[in-house]
N, C-alpha and C positions, 0 to 999 in steps of 0.2 A: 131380327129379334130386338124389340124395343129394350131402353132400358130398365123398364120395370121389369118386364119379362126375363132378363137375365139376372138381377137380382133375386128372383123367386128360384132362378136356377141354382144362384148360389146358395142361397138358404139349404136349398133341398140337399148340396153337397155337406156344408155344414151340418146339417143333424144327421148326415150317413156318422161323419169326423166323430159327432158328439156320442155317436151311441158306439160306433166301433173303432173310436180312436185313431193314431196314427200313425206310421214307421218315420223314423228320425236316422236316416241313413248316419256311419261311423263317422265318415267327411263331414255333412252336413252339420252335424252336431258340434264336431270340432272348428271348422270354419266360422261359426255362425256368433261365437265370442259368448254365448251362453253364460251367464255366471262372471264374465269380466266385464262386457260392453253391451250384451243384452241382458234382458231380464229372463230370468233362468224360473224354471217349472218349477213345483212342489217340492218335499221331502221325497218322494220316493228318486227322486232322477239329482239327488246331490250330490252319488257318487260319480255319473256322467251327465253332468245338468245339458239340459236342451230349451230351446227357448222355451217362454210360457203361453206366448198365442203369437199368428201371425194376420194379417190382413187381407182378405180377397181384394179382387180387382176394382169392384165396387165400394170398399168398406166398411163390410161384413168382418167382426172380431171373431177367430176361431180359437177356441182355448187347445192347446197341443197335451191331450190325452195319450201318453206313451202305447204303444200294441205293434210288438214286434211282429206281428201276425196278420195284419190292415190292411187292405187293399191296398188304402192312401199312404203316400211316402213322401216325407221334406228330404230332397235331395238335391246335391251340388252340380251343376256345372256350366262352365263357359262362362265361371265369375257372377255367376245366379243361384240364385234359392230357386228350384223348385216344387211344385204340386204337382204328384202323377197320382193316377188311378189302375190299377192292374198294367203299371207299364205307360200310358199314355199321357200325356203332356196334362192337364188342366189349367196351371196358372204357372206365366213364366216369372214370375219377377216377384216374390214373396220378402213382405217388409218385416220386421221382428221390433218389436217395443225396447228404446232404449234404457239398459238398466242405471235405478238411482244410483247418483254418487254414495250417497249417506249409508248404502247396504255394506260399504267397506269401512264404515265407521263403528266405534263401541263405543258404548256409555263409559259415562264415568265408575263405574265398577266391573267396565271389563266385558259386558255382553254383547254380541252380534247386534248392533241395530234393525237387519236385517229379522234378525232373532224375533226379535221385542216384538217390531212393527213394521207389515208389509204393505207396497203398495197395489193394491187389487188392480184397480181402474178408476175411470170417472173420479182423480183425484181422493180415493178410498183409502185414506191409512186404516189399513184391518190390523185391528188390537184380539189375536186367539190368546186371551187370557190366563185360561186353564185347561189341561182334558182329563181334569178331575171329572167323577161323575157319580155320584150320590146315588141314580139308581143301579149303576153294573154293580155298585158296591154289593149291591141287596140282587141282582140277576132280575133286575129290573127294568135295565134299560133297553131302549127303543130296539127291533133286531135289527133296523140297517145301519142302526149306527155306531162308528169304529169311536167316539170322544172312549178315552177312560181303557181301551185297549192297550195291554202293557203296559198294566199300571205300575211298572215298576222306575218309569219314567216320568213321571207328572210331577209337574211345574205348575208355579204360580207367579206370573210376572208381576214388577213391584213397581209403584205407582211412579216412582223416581224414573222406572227404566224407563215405563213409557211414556210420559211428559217429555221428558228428553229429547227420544226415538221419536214422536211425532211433532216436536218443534224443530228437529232434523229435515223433517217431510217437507214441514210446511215451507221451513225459511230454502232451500231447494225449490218450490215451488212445483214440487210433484206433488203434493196431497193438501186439499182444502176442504177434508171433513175427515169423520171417524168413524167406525165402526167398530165395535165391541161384541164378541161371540166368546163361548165356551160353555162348559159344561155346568151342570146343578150343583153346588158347591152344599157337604152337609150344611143343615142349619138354612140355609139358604144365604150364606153369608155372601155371595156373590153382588147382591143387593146394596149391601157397608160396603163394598170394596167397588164397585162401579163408581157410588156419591164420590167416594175418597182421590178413584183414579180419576175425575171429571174437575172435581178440583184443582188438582196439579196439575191438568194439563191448562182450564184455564187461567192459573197461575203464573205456568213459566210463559205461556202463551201472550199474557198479560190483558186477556181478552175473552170477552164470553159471549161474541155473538158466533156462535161453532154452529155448522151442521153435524149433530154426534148423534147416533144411533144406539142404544142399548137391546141386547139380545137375552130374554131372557124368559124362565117356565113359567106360564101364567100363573099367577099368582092367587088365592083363595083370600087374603086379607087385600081388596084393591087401592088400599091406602098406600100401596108398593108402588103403584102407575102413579099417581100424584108424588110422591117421593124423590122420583126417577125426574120428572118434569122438574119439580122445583130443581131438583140438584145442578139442572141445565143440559138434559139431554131433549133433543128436539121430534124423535123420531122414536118409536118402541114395538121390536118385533118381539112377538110371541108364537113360536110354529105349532100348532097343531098337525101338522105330517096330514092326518088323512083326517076328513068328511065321516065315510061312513064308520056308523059307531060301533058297531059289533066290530070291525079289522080294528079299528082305532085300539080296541082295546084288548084285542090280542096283539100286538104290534107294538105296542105303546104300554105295557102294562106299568110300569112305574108312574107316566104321566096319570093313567087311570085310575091308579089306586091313589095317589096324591093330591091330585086334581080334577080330575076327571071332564067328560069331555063338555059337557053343557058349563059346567066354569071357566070353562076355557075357551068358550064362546063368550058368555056374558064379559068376562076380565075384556077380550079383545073390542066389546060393543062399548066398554067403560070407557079401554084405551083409547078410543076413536070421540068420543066426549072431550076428553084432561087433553090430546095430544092435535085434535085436530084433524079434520076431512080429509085424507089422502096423508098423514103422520103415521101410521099403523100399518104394518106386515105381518103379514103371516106367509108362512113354508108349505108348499105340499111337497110330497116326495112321490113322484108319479108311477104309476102298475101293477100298484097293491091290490086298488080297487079301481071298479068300470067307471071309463072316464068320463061320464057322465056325472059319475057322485062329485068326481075331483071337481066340473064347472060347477055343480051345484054348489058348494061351497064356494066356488070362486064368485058368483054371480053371489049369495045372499050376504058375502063381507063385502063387497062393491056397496052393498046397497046401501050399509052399513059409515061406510067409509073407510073402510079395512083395503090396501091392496093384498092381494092373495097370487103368490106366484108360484108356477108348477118347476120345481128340480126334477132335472134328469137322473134318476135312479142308476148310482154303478154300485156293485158289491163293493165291499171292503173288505181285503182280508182280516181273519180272527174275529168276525160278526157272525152271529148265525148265519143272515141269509148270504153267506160267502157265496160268490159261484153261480147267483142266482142272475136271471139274463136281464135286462132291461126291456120294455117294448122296444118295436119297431120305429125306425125312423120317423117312418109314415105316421103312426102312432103318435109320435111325440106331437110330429107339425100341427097335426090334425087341432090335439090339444091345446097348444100353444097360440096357435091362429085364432082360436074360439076364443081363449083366455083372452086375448087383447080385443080382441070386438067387445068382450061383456063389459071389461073396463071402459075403453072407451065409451061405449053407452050408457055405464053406470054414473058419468061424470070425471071419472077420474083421467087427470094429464099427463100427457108423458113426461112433463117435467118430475110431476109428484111421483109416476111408477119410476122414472131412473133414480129420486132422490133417495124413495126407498130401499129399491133392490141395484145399488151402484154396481154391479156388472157389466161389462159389454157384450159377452156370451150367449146371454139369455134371447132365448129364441121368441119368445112373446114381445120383446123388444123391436128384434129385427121384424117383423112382421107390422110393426106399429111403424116402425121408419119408413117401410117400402109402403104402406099404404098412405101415409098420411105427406111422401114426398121429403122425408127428412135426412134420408141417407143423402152426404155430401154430393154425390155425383147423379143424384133424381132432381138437385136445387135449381 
């Protein structure tokens, strides 16, 4: 098996991982310093953290989706991490991302840095600002998505914490850009408080050549995308979730009533003018609709200058569609393969799709490595 050929192997185990997650044997988890010396998964695994991804043999990043029920299992022995599949070996010698210093640090009023500001990948300090959300308020918001869930915990982090929390990142030398996500804040005041947070960071930062991101509902007045740019953010995603319009707006119905979906094209054709050829994102959320609609949107924001990337759809609980299954593996790749050939042929580079969408997970990524020779061990 050449080496491209076993890279395509591993991809293929990778989106079994991504869609049907993974067992994190008791040992493993314990051994493996999760939360002290690695970097430890999401909220739901805080009260037994487990790492947050590991590395195939080729490296292939796999993000570790908890599923006490998986075929796949990260398990101990002989002084190794490994990868089994129904019982059988697959990779012996599994690496685990080491975690920041700065995650045992507080602000100066006391909060988790950790809290404030994490670090994704690809040097991503991810700022989840708020899971306020303006349309569950009104039973509005998107059905897959959990922002604004128990609302009786919502937060809004304050621009102190995170300037701070990401000159933490930076001067560590784990994160040399930002990302900003959260929810629709009433009023749209989200918008005041991104300018505000972009400030003090490149205040304390003392510096304003940043790669920063803003995440935010397209907007109906587009003097909001030139706003965003002047203030110094360099990059503006807008998700419109799905292509076709009738789901979009069952699915979506806050964004519909608010926005609606032809605005929400034109704002992203604007964004891609103010921000620049390959500066502009957009979400889909994959299996809603036939994936065909999902390329066609991804092929006419290429064309655009929009990148447009497909997320793997998992239920969230206390969402409507709780429970609900994801495509198939198969399914996904299919997608995700296609997705990177229309970019790449629409112009756009892998520099500009990772600047975008800083993940390492993303399987339209891995697809663009093994074809184009960039995965370290194809060099």
């Amino acid at each position: 098996m050449s080496l491209q050929e076993q890279a395509y192997a591993e991809l293929r185990e990778k989106a079994n991982m991504s869609v049907y997650g993974v067992r994190v044997s008791d040992e493993a988890r314990e051994k493996s310093g999760a939360g002290v010396t690695v970097k430890e998964g999401g909220r739901e695994t805080r009260e037994k953290p487990v790492p947050a991804a590991f590395r195939t043999p080729l490296g292939l990043n796999v993000s570790v989706t908890p599923n006490p029920d998986s075929d796949y299992a990260i398990e101990y022995s002989g002084g190794r991490f490994l990868l089994t599949r129904k019982g059988h070996l697959l990779y012996d010698r599994l690496e685990f991302e080491k975690r920041p210093l700065y995650y045992d640090r507080k602000t100066s009023d006391g909060k988790w840095m950790k809290d404030v500001v994490s670090i994704v990948t690809n040097g991503c300090a991810a700022v989840w600002y708020s899971n306020e959300c303006a349309f569950r308020r009104r039973d509005e918001s998107c059905l897959f998505c959990a922002t604004g869930v128990g609302e009786g915990n919502i937060f809004l982090k304050k621009s102190a914490q995170i300037a701070e929390s990401v000159k933490a990142a930076f001067d560590e030398g784990v994160g040399w850009r930002i990302d900003f996500t959260g929810g629709v804040i009433p009023q749209r005041r989200e918008i005041d408080y991104y300018t505000d947070a972009i400030r003090a960071i490149r205040e304390t930062l003392g510096r304003s050549d940043l790669i920063a991101a803003a995440c935010i509902a397209a907007p109906r007045d587009l003097a909001v995308v030139k706003q965003l740019k002047e203030a110094g953010f360099s990059i503006i995603t807008m998700n419109i979730e799905i292509w076709d319009k009738n789901i979009f707006r069952a699915l979506c119905p806050g964004k519909e009533r608010t926005v609606g979906w032809d605005n929400w094209v034109r704002a992203l054709e604007f964004a891609a003018g103010v921000f620049g050829f390959g500066q502009v994102r957009c979400n889909f959320v994959t299996g809603f609709e036939p994936r065909r609609k999902t390329l066609e949107g991804i092929e006419y924001l290429a064309s655009v200058g929009v990148i447009g990337n497909a997320n793997i759809f998992h239920s969230a609980p206390g969402t409507p569609l709780e429970g609900h299954r994801c495509p198939t593996p198969e399914w996904n790749l299919e997608l995700h393969e296609k997705a990177a050939d229309i970019l790449r042929a629409g112009g756009i580079t892998f520099e500009q799709a990772t600047n975008c969408h800083p993940v390492a997970d993303a399987l339209y990524h891995d697809f663009w490595r093994i074809k184009e020779g960039l995965l370290p061990a194809l060099l």
